[in-house]
Each structure stands twice: as structure tokens, then as C-alpha cells.
N, C-alpha and C positions, 0 to 999 in steps of 0.2 A: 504493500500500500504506500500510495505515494503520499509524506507528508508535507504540509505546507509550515518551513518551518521561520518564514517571514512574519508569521501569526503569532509567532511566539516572539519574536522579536520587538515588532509591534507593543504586545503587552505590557513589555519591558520596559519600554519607552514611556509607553502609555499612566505604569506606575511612578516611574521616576517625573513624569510631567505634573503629577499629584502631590508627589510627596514633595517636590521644590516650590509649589502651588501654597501649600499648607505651611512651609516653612516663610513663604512671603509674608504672610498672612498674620503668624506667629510674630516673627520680628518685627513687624509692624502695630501690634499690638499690645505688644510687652517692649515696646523699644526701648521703654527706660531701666528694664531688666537686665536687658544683656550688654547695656552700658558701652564701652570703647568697640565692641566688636558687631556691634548691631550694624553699623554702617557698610562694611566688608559682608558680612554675611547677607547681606539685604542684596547686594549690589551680584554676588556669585550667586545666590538661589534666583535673580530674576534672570542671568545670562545662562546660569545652565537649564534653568528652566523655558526660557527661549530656544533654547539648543535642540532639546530634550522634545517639545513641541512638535520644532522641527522633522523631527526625526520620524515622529508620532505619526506626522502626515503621511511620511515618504513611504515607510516599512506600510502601513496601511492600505494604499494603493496598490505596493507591491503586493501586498498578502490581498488583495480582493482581485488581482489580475489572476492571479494563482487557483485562486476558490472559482473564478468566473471559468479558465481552461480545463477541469477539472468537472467541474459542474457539467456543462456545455459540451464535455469532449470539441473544446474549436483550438485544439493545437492540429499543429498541422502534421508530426508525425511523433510516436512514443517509442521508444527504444529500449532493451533492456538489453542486461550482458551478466551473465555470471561475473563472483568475485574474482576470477585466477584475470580473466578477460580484461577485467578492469584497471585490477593491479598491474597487469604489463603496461596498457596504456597509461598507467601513471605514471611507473616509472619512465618513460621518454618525454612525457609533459615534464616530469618533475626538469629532465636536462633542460626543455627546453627556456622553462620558467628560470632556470639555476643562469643561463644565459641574458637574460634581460635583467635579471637581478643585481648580476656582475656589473651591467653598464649601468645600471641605477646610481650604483655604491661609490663606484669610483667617480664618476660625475658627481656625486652630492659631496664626497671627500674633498673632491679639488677643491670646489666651488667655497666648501665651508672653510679648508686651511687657508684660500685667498685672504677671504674675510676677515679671519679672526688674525693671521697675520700680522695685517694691519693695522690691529688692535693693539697687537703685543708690541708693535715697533714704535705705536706713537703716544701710545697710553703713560700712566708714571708708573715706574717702579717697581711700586705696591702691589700695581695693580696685574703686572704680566706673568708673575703665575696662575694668580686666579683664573684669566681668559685665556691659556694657554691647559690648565684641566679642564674648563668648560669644551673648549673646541676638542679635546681627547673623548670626553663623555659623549659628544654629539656624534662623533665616527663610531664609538661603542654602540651605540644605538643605531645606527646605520649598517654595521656589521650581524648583529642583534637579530635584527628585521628582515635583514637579504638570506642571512645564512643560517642562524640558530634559530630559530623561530620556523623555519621550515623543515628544518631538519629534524628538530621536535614533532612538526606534522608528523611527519612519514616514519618515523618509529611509531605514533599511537597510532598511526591509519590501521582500521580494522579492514578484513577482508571479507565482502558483502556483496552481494547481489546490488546493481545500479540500476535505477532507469530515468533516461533522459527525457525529455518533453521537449520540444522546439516549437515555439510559438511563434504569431505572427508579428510580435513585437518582444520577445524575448526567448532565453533560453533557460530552464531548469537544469544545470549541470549538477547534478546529484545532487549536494547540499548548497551548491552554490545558484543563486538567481542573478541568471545576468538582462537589464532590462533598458532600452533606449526609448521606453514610450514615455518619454519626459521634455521639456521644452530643451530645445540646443544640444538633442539628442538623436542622433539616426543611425542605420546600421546605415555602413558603407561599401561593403564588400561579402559575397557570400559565394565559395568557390570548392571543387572539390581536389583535392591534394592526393598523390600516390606516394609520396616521400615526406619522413620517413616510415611512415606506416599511412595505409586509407582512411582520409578522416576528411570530413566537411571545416573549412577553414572559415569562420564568420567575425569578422571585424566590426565594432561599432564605433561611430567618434561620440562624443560628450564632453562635458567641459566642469573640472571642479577648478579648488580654489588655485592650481597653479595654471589655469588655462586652458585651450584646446589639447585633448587627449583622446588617441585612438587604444582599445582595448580586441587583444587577438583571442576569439574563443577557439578551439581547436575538439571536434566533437569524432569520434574515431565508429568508423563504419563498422554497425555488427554482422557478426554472422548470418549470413542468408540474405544481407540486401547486396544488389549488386549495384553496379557503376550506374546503369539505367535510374534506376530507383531513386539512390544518390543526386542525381540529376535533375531531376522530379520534385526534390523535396527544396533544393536550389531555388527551383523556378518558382516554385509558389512562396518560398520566401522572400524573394523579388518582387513578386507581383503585391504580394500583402505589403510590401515597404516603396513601391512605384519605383522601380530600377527597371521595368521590362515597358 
């Protein structure tokens, strides 16, 4: 059974929106209680409660696309693949991923020792080892994110039955929901790949807060469908996003 686990996500949010809600509310009302720190706590419960909102909406929409493909049967094809199946194709996502990760790291490394460099050169004194551990911690965290933190995945990945869902505006990659039905959001490409294994290759662009960004989904052909098929499932995803 496929679950929608954006719904629970949503929740999450949905509770955190309440309980930074209720703490506005609180310090606002007992403001002469909480004395020196009511003004700091007031000002963090109403941005992360903004945040939190936000989020509220997003995960929402996600999780009602979800319930509506589902409902409806209107994805355009469902895929399943035993665990052995799966787990190979992960492990050649995971290289591929290990590759884009590489050039993430190293670009945000340069970019950050530029910065902070010139911190340490023209700063006083005092103050250049401080900004000199600060830029060490920010590469930790960069190193963190590309490499340990993935590698962490892939030791608890369990080995599971998958199945995919491809919509007319999004895709359920097992636990992952990738979705462009959002404003400054469209699929751009959608092609089918024989190297390094058969797999539907669907690109989307969107835009967060560091700008225009395109996003490679890479969906691995199962068993019994053939190239025909493959082709098929192309076009109608084309046609649902006006690329034909």
C-alpha cells in the first residue's frame, strides 16, 4: 500500500504552527512575566511561526495532490520493483548523486574560504581566530551534508518492495515526492536513457532561495516494460506539461 507520507509531514507543521501560535499569545499576555526575554521570544515564535505556516500550506497541497492521484487512479503510470531491484538501482543513483554532491562541496568550500579570508586579513587581531573556526565549522557542515549524512542513509536503507507513481505534475519516488505544480515551477525535460542502466530521465526547473535551479529525477525501467512502453509514458508526460 502506497502511503502518503507528505500527510504526515503536513501534521507536523500543522502542530508546530499551533504551538508557536499559542506561545505568541502567551508572551503577549504575560509579557511582564517573562521580563528581559519576552521581546526575543515574541519576535522567534512569530518568524518561526511564519515559517512553520508556511510550510503548512506547501506539505498540504503536496499531500492533497497525493490523496487526489490515488483517489482518482489519474497518475499516468504505477511501477513497482522488488527490494534486490531496487537496491541495485540505488546503489548507481547513490554514485550518481555522490557526483553532484562533490561539485556542490567544493564550490561552496571555495566560495566560503574567499569570504571568510577576507575577514581574517582585515579584521583585528582578536578577532581572526574566531572567523577563521567559524569558516572550519561551515566546511564541516558542508562535508556533513555531501558525504556523512548520506552515507548514514545507505547503511539504514532497508530492503523493501518500491513503487513509483508518475504523475502529470509530479513524481512519487518511493519516499521521496518530487512536485513542479507550483508557481516558477515546470518540468523541462523528460527523456528515456540506456546508460548507465534503463531508466526515464525527468528534469524539472524551480526556483528556491539561491535562484533558478534545475532538479535530475532518474526513474529506472522495470521489469517487463519495454522501450515502446517507456516511450509512451514520455509522451503523455509531455502532453500533461505542453512540451508536444
Amino acid at each position: 500500500m502506497i502511503k502518503n507520507r507528505q500527510k504526515r509531514i503536513y501534521r507536523v507543521f500543522l502542530a508546530l504552527t499551533v504551538a508557536f501560535t499559542v506561545l505568541i499569545f502567551l508572551t503577549i499576555g504575560f509579557f511582564d512575566s517573562f521580563g528581559d526575554s519576552a521581546p526575543p521570544i515574541l519576535f522567534l515564535s512569530f518568524f518561526l511561526g511564519i515559517v512553520c505556516l508556511v510550510c503548512t500550506v506547501i506539505f498540504l497541497k503536496r499531500s492533497r495532490e497525493i490523496d487526489h492521484a490515488l483517489t482518482d487512479q489519474s497518475y499516468i503510470v504505477q511501477w513497482d520493483y522488488t527490494g534486490e531491484k531496487w537496491n541495485a538501482f540505488m546503489e548507481k543513483e547513490d554514485d550518481f548523486r555522490t557526483g553532484q554532491r562533490k561539485i556542490t562541496f567544493i564550490f561552496l568550500t571555495v566560495i566560503t574560504v574567499i569570504i571568510f579570508m577576507m575577514f581574517v586579513i582585515f579584521v583585528e587581531e582578536e578577532a581572526k581566530l574566531a572567523m577563521f573556526l567559524v569558516m572550519l565549522g561551515l566546511i564541516l557542515l558542508y562535508a556533513m551534508a555531501a558525504f556523512i549524512v548520506p552515507w548514514l542513509l545507505r547503511k539504514l536503507r532497508k530492503s523493501e518492495d518500491v513503487t513509483v507513481l508518475i504523475l502529470p505534475k509530479g513524481v512519487l519516488l518511493h519516499k521521496q515526492f518530487h512536485s513542479w505544480d507550483f508557481p516558477m515551477s515546470k518540468l523541462a525535460s523528460a527523456t528515456y536513457e540506456k546508460k548507465p542502466f534503463q531508466h526515464l530521465e525527468i528534469v524539472y526547473d524551480f526556483v528556491d532561495r539561491t535562484g533558478p535551479r534545475s532538479y535530475t529525477i532518474n526513474i529506472p525501467i522495470p521489469d517487463g516494460v519495454n522501450e515502446q512502453k517507456a516511450h509512451s509514458v514520455i509522451e503523455d508526460l509531455k502532453r500533461s506539461n505542453g512540451l508536444v
